[in-house]
C-alpha positions as CSV (number, residue, x, y, z in Angstrom):
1,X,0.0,0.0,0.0
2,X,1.7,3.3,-1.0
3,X,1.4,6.5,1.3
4,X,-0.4,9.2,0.8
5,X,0.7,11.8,-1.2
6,X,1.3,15.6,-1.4
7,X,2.3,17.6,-4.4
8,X,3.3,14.6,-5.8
9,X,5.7,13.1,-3.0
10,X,4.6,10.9,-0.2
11,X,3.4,12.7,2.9
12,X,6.8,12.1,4.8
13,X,9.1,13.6,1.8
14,X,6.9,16.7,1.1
15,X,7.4,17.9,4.9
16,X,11.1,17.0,4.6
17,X,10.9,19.3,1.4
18,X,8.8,22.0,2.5
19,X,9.7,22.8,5.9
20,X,13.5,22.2,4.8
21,X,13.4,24.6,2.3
22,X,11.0,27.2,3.8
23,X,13.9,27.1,6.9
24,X,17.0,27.5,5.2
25,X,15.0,30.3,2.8
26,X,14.1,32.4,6.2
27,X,17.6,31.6,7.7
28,X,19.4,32.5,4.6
29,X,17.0,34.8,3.0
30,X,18.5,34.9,0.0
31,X,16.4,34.0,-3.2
32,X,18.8,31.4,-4.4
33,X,17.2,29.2,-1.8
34,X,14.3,28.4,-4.0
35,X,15.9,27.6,-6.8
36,X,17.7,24.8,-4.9
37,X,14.4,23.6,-3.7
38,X,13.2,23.3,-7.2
39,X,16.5,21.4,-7.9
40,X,16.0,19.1,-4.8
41,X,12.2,18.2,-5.9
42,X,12.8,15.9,-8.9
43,X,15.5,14.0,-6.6
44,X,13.3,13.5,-3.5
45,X,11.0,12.8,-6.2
46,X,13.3,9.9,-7.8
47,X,14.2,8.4,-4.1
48,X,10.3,8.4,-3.1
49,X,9.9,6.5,-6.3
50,X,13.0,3.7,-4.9
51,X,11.3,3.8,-1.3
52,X,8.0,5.6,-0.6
53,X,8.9,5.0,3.1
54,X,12.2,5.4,3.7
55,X,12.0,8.2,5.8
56,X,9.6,6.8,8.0
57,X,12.1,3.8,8.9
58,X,14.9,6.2,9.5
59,X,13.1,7.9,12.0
60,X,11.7,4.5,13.8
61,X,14.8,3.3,13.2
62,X,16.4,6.1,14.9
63,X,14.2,6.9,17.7
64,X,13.6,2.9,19.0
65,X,17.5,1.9,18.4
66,X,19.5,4.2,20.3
67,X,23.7,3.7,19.6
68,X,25.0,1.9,22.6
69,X,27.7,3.0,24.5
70,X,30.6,1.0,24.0
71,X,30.0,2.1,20.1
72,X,33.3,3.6,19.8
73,X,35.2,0.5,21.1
74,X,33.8,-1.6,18.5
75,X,33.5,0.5,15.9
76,X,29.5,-0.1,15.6
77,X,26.9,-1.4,18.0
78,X,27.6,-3.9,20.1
79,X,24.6,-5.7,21.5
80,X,26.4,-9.4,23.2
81,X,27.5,-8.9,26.8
């Protein structure tokens, strides 16, 4: 079942889009900022196409898998005692 969409990208991508671009546009506010939004569409476009849901596993991924703390040591996570 594909997600929902919005302006053509799933719900997930377009609020990565939007509110990325809107940011950087009021942080920078320089008009160049738009045109790199328009540039950035057709790829989040193209990886929404690969993986509609990406973004939504990242974050899950993310926010129930915290990096443990012997990370360093072993140069990833280490989950065995």
């Amino acid at each position: 079942m594909r997600p929902p969409k919005l302006l053509g990208l799933p719900i997930m991508y377009a609020m990565v889009w939007l509110f990325g671009s809107v940011l950087l546009f009021v942080w920078v506010q320089h008009i160049a900022v738009l045109g790199f939004a328009a540039l950035l569409y057709p790829v989040l476009w193209k990886a929404a196409d690969w993986d509609p849901r990406f973004i939504d596993v990242m974050m899950t991924a993310l926010q129930e898998t915290p990096p443990t703390r012997n990370r360093s040591i072993h140069g990833g996570d280490s989950y065995a005692p």
